[in-house]
DOLOKE-583116 format. One record per atom (N, C-alpha, C): residue number from 1; residue in one letter; chain; x, y, z. Coordinates in nm, 2 decimals, always signed. Atoms other than C-alpha are relative to their C-alpha. Last residue first. Layout:
+-----+---------+--------+--------+--------+--------+
| num | residuo | cadena |      u |      v |      w |
+-----+---------+--------+--------+--------+--------+
| NUM |       A |      A |      X |      Y |      Z |
...
+-----+---------+--------+--------+--------+--------+
This chain:
+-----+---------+--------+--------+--------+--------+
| num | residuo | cadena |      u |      v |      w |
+-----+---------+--------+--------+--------+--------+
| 112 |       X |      A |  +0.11 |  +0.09 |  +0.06 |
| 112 |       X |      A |  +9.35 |  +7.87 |  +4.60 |
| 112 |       X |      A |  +0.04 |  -0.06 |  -0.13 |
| 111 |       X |      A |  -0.01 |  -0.05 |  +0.06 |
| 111 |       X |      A |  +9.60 |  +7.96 |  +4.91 |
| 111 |       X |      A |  -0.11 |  -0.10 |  -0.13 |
| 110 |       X |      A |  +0.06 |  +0.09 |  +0.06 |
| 110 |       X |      A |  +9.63 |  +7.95 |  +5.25 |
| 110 |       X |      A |  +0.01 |  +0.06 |  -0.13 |
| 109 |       X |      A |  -0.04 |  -0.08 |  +0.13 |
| 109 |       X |      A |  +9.83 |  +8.08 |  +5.52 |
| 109 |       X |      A |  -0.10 |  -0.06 |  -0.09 |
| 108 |       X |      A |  -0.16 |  +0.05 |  +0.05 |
| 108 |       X |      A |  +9.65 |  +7.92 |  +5.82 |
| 108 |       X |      A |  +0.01 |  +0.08 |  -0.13 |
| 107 |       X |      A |  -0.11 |  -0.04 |  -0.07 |
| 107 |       X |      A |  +9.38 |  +8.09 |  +6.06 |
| 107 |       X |      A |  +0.18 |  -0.05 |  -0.08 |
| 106 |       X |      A |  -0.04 |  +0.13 |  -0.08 |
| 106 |       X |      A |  +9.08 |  +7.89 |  +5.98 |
| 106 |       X |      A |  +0.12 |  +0.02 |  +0.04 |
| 105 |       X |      A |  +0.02 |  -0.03 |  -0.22 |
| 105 |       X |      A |  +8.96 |  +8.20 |  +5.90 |
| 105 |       X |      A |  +0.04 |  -0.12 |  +0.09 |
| 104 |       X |      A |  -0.01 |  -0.18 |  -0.07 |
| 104 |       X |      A |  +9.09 |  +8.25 |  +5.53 |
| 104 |       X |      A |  +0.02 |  -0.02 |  +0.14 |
| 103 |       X |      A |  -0.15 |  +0.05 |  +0.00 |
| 103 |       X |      A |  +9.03 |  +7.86 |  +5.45 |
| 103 |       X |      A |  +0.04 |  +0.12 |  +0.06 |
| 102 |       X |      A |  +0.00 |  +0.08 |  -0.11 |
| 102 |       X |      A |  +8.66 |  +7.94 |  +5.55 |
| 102 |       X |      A |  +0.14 |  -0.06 |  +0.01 |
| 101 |       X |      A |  +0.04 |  -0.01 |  -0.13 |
| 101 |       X |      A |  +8.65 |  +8.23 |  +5.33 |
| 101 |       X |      A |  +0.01 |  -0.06 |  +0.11 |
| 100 |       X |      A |  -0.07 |  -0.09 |  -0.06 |
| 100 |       X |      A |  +8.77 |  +8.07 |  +5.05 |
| 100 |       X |      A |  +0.03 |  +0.10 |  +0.16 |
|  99 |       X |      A |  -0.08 |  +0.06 |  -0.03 |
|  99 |       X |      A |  +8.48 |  +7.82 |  +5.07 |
|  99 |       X |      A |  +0.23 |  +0.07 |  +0.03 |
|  98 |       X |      A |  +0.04 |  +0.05 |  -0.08 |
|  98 |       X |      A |  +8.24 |  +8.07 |  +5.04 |
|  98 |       X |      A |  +0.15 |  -0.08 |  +0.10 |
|  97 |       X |      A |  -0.06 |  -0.07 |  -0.13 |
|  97 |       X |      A |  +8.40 |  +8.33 |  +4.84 |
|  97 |       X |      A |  -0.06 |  -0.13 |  +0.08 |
|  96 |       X |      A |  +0.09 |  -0.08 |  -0.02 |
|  96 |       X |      A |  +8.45 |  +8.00 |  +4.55 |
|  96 |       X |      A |  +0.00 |  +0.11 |  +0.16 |
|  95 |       X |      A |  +0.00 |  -0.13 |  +0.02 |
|  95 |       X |      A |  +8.75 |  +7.85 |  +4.48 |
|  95 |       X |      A |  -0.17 |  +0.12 |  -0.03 |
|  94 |       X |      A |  +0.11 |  -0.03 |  +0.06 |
|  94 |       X |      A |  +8.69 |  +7.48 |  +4.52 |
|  94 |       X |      A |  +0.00 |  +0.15 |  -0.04 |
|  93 |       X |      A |  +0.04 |  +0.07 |  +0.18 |
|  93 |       X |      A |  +9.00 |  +7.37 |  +4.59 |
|  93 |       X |      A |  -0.15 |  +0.01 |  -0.02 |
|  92 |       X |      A |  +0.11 |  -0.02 |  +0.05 |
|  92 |       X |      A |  +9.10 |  +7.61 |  +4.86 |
|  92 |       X |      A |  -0.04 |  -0.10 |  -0.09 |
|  91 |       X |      A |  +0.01 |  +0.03 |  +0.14 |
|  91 |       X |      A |  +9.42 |  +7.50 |  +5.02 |
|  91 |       X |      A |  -0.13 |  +0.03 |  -0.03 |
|  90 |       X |      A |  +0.13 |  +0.05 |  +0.04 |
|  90 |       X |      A |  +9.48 |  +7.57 |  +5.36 |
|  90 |       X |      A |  -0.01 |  -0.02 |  -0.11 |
|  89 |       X |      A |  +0.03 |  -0.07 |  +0.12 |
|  89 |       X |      A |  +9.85 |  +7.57 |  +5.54 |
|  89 |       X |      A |  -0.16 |  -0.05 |  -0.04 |
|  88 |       X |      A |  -0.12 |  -0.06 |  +0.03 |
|  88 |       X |      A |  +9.99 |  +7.54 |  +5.89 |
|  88 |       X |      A |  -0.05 |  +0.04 |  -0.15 |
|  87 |       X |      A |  -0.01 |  +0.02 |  +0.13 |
|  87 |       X |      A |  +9.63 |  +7.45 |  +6.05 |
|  87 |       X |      A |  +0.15 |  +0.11 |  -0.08 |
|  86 |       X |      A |  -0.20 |  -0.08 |  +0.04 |
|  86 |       X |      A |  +9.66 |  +7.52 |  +6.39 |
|  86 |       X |      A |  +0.05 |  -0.06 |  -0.13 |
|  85 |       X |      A |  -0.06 |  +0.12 |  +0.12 |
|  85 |       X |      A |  +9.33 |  +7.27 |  +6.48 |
|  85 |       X |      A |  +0.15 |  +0.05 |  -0.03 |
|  84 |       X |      A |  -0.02 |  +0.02 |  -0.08 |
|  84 |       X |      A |  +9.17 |  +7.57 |  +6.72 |
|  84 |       X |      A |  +0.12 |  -0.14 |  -0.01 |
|  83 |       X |      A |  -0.17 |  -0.03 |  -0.05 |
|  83 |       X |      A |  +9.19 |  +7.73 |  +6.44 |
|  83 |       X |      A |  +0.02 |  -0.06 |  +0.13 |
|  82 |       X |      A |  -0.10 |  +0.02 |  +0.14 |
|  82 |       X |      A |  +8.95 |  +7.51 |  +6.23 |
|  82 |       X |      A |  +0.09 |  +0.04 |  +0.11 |
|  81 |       X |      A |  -0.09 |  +0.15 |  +0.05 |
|  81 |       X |      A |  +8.74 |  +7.45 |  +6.54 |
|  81 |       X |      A |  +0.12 |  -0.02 |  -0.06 |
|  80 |       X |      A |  -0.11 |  +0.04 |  -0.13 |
|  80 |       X |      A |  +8.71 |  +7.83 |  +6.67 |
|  80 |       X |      A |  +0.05 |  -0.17 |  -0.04 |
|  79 |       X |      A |  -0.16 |  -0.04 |  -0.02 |
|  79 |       X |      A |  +8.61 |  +7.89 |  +6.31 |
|  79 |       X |      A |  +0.06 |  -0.02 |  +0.12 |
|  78 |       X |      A |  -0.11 |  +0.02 |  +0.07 |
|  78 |       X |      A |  +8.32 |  +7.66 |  +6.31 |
|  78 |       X |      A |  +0.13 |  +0.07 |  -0.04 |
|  77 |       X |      A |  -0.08 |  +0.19 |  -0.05 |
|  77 |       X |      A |  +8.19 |  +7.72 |  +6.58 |
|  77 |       X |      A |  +0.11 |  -0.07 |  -0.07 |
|  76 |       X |      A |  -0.09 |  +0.00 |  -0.10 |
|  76 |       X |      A |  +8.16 |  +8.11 |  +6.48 |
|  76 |       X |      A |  +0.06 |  -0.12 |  +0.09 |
|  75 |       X |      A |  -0.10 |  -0.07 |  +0.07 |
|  75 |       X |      A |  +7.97 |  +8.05 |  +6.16 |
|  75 |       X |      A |  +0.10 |  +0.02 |  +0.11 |
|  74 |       X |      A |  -0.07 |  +0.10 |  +0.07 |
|  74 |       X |      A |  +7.75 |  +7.86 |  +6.35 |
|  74 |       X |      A |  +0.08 |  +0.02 |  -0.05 |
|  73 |       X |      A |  -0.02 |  +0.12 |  -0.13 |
|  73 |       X |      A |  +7.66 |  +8.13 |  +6.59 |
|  73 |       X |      A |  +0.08 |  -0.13 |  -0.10 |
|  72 |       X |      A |  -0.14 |  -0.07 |  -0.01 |
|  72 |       X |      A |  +7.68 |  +8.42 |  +6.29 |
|  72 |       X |      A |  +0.04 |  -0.16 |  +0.14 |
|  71 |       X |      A |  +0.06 |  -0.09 |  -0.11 |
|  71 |       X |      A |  +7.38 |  +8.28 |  +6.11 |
|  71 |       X |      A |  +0.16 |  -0.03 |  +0.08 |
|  70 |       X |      A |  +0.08 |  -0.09 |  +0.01 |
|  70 |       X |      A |  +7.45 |  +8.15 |  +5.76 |
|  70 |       X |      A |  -0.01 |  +0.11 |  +0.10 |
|  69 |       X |      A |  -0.11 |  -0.10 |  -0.02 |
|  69 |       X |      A |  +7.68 |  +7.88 |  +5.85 |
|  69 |       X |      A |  -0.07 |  +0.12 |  -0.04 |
|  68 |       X |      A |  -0.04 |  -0.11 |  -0.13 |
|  68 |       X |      A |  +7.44 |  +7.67 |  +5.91 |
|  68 |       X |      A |  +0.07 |  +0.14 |  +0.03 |
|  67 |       X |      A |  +0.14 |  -0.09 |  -0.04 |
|  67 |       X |      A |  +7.35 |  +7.54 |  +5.56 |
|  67 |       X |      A |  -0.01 |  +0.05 |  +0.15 |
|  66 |       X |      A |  +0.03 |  -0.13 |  +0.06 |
|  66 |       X |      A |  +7.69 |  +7.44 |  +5.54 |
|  66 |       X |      A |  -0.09 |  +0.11 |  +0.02 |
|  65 |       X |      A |  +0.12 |  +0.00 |  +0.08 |
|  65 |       X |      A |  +7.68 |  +7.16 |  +5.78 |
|  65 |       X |      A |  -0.01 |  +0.17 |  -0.02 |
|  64 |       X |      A |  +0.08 |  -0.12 |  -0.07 |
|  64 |       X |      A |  +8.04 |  +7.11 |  +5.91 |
|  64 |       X |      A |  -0.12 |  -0.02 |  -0.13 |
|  63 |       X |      A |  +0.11 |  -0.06 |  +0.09 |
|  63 |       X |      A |  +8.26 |  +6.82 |  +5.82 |
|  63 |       X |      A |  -0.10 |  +0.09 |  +0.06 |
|  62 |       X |      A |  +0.08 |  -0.08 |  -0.08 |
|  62 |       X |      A |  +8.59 |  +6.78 |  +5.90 |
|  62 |       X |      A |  -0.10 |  +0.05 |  -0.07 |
|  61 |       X |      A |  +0.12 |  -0.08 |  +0.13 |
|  61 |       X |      A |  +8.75 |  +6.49 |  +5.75 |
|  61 |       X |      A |  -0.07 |  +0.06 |  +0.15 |
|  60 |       X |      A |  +0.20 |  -0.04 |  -0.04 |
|  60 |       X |      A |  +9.01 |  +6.37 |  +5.93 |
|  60 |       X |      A |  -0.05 |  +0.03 |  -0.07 |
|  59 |       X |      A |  +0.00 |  +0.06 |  -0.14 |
|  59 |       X |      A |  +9.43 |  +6.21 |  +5.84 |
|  59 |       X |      A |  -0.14 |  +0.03 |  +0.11 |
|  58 |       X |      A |  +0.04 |  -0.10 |  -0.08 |
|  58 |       X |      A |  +9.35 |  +6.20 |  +5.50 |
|  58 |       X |      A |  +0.00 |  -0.07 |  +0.15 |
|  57 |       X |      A |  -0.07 |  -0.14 |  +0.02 |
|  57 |       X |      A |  +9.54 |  +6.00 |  +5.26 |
|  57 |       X |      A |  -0.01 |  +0.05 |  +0.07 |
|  56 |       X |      A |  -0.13 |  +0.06 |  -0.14 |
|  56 |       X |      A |  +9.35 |  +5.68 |  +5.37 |
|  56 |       X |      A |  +0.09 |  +0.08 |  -0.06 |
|  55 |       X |      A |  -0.11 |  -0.06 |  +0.11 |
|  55 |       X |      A |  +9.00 |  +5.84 |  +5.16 |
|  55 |       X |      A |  +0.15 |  -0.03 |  +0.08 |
|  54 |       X |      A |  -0.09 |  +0.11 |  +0.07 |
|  54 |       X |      A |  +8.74 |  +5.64 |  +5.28 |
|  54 |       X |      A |  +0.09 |  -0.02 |  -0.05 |
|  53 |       X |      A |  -0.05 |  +0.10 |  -0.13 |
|  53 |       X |      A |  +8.61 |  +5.88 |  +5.53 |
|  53 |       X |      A |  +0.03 |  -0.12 |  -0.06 |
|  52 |       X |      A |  -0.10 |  -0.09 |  -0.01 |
|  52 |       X |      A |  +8.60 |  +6.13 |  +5.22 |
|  52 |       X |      A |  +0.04 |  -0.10 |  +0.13 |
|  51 |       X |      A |  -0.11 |  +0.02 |  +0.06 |
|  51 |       X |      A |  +8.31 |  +5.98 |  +5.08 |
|  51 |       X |      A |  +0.12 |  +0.01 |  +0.03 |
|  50 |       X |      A |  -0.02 |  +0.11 |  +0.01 |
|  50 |       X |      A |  +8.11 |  +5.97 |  +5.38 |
|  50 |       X |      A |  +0.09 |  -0.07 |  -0.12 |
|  49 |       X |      A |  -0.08 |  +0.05 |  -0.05 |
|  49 |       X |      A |  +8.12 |  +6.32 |  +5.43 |
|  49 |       X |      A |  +0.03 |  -0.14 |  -0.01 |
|  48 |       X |      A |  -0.08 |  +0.07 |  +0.10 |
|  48 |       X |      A |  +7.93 |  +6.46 |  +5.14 |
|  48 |       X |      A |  +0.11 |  -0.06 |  +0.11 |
|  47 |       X |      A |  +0.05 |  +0.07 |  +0.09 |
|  47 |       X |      A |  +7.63 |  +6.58 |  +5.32 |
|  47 |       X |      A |  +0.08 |  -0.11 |  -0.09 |
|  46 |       X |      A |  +0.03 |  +0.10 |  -0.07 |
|  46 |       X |      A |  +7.82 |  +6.72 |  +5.60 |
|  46 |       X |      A |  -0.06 |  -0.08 |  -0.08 |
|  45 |       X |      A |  +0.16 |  -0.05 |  -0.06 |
|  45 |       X |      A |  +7.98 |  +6.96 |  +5.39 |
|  45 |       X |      A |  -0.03 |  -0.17 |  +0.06 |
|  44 |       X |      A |  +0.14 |  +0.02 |  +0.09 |
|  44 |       X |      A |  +8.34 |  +6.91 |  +5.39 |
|  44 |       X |      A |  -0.13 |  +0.04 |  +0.03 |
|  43 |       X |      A |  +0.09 |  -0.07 |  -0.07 |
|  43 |       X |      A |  +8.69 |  +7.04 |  +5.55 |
|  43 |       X |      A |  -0.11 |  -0.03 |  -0.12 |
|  42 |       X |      A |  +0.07 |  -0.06 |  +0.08 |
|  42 |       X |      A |  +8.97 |  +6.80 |  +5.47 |
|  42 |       X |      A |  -0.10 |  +0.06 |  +0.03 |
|  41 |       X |      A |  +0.14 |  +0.00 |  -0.07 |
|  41 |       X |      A |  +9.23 |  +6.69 |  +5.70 |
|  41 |       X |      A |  -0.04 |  +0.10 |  -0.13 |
|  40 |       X |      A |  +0.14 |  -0.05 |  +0.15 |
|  40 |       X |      A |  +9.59 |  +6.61 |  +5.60 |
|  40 |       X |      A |  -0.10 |  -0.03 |  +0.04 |
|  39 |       X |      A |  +0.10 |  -0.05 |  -0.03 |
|  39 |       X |      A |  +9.88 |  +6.63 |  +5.91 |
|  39 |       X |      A |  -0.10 |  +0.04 |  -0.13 |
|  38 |       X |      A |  +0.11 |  -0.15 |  -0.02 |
|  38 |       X |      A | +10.16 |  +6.61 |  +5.77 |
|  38 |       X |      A |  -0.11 |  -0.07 |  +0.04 |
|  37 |       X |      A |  +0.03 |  -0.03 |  -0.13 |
|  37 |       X |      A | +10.39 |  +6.28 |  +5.74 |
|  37 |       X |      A |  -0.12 |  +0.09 |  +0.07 |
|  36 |       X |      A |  +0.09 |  +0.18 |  -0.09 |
|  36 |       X |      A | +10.43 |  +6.12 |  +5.43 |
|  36 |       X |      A |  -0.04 |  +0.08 |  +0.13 |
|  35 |       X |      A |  +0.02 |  +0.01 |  -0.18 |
|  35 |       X |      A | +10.43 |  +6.48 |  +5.32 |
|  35 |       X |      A |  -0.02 |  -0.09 |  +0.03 |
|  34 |       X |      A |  -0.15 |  -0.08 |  +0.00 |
|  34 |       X |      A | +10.55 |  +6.49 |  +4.88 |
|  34 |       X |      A |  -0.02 |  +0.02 |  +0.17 |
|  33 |       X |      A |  -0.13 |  +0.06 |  +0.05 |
|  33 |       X |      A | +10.32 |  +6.15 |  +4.87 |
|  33 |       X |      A |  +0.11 |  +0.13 |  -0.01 |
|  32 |       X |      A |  -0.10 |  +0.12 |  -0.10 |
|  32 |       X |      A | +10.07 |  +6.28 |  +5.12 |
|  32 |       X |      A |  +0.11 |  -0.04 |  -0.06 |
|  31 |       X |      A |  -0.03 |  -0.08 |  -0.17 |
|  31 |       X |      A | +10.01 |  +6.62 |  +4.96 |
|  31 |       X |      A |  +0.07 |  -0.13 |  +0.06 |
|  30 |       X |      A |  -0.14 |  -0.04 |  -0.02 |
|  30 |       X |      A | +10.00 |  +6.40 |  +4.59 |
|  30 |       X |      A |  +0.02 |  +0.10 |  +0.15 |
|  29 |       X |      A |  -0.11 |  +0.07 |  -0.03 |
|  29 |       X |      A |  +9.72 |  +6.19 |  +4.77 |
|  29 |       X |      A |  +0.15 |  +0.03 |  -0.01 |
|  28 |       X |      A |  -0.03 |  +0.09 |  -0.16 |
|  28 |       X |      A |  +9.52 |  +6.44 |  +4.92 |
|  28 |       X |      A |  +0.12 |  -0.07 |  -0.03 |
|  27 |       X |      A |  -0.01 |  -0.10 |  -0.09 |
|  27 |       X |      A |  +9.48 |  +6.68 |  +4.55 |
|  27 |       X |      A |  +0.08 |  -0.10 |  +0.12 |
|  26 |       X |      A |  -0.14 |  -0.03 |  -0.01 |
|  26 |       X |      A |  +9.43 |  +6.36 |  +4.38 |
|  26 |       X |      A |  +0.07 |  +0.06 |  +0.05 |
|  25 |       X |      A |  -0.07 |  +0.12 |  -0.08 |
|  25 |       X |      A |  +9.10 |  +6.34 |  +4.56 |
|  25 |       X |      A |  +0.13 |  +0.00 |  -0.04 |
|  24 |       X |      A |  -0.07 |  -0.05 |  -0.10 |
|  24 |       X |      A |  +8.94 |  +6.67 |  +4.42 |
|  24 |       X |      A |  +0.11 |  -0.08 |  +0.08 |
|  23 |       X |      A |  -0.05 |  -0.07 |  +0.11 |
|  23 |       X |      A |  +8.76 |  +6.54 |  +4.10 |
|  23 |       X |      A |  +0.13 |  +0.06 |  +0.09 |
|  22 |       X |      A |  -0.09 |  +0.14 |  +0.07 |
|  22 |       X |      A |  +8.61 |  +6.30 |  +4.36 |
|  22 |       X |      A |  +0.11 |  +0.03 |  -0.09 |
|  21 |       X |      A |  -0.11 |  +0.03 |  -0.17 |
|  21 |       X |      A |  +8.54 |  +6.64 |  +4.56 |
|  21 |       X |      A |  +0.07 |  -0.14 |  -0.05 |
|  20 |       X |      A |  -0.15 |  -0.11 |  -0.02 |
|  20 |       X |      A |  +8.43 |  +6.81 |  +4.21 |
|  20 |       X |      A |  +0.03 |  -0.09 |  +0.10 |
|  19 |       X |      A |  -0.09 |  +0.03 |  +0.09 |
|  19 |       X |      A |  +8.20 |  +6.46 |  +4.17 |
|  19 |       X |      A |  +0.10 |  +0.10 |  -0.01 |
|  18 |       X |      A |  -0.06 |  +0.16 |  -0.02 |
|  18 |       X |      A |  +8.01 |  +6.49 |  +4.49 |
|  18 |       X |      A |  +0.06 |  -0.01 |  -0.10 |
|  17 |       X |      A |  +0.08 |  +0.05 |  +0.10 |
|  17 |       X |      A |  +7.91 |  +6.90 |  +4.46 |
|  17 |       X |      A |  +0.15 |  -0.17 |  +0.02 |
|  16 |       X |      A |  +0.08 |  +0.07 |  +0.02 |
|  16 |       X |      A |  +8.07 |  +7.03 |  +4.83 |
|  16 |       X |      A |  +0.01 |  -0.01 |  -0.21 |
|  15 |       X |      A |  +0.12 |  +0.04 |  -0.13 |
|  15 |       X |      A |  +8.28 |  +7.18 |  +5.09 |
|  15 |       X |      A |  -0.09 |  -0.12 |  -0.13 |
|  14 |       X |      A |  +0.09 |  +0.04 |  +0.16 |
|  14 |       X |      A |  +8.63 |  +7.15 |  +4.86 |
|  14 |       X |      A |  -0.12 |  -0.04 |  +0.10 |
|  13 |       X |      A |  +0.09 |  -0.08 |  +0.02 |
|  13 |       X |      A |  +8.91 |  +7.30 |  +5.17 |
|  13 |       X |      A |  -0.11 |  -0.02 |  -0.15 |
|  12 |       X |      A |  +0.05 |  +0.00 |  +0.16 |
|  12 |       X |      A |  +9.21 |  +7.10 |  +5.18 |
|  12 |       X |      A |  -0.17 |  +0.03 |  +0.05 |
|  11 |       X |      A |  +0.17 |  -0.01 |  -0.02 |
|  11 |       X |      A |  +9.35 |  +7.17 |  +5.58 |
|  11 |       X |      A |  -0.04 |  +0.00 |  -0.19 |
|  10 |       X |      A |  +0.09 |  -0.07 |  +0.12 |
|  10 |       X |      A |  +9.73 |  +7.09 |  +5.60 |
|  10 |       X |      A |  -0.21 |  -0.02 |  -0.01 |
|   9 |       X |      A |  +0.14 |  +0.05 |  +0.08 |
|   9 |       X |      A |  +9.92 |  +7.05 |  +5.87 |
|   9 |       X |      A |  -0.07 |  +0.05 |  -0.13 |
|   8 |       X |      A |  +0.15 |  -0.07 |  +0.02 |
|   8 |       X |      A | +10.29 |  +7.04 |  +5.90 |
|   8 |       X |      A |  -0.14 |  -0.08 |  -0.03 |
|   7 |       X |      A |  +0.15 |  +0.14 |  -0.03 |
|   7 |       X |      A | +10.55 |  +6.77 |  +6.05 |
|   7 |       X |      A |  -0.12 |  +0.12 |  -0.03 |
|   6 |       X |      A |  -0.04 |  +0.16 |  +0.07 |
|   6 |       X |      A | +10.91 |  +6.92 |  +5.94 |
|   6 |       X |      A |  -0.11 |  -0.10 |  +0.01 |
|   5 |       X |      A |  -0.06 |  +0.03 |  +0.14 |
|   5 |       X |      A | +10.76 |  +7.25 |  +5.99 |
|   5 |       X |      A |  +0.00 |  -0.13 |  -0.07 |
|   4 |       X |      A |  -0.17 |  -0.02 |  +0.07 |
|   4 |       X |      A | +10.68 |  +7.23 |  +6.32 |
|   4 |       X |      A |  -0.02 |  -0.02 |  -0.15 |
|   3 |       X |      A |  -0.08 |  +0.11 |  -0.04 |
|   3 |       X |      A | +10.28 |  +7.19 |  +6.44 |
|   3 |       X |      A |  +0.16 |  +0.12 |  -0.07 |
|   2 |       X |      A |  -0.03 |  +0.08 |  +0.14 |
|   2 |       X |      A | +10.07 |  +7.51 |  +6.47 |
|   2 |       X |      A |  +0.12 |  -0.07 |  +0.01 |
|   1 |       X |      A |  -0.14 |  -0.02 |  +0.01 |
|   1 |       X |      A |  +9.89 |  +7.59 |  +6.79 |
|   1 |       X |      A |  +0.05 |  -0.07 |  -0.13 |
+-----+---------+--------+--------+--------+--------+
C-alpha cells in the first residue's frame, strides 16, 4: 500500500558496476535533503550491497541476486517484494531494460 503524499517512498533503482552506484550516491542525498522524511530504499545486486548499507540517506537497501532473476520464480519474488513495499515513486539510475524493468514492476510511477 502506498504511504501519503506528505511522507512518500521512494525506491532508486542502480543494480550494479561499484563505481556507477558511488557515481549514484548523490542521487539519495539530494532525495533526502528536498524529503527529510520519505521513505528512500535502494534496490541492488547482492554483490554490491555492502556499500549502500553505509549510505545514512537510505532508509534499506534491497538487494536481490541478479543472476536469479532469469527464471520466472525469482523474477516473481522479487516483484511481490518491491510492491508489496508500495513504492510511491522509482527512479531508474542506471537506465538499462534490465533495471528499468524492475522499476516498472515494482508497481510505482517511475521514471529514468
Amino acid at each position: 500500500m502506498s504511504r501519503s503524499t506528505a511522507d512518500p517512498s521512494w525506491l532508486i533503482v542502480r543494480l550494479g558496476a561499484l563505481g556507477d552506484i558511488v557515481h549514484a550516491l548523490p542521487l539519495a542525498s539530494a532525495l533526502r535533503a528536498w524529503r527529510p522524511d520519505a521513505r528512500i530504499d535502494w534496490l541492488v545486486d547482492v554483490r554490491h550491497r555492502a556499500i549502500l548499507d553505509h549510505v545514512g540517506e537510505l532508509s534499506s537497501v534491497v538487494a536481490v541476486d541478479t543472476r536469479r532473476l532469469r527464471g520466472p520464480t525469482g523474477l516473481l519474488a522479487v516483484i511481490r517484494r518491491l510492491r508489496a513495499a508500495g513504492y510511491d515513486r522509482a527512479i531508474d539510475a542506471q537506465g538499462l531494460v534490465k533495471s528499468a524493468a524492475l522499476a516498472h514492476l515494482a508497481g510505482a510511477t517511475w521514471s529514468s
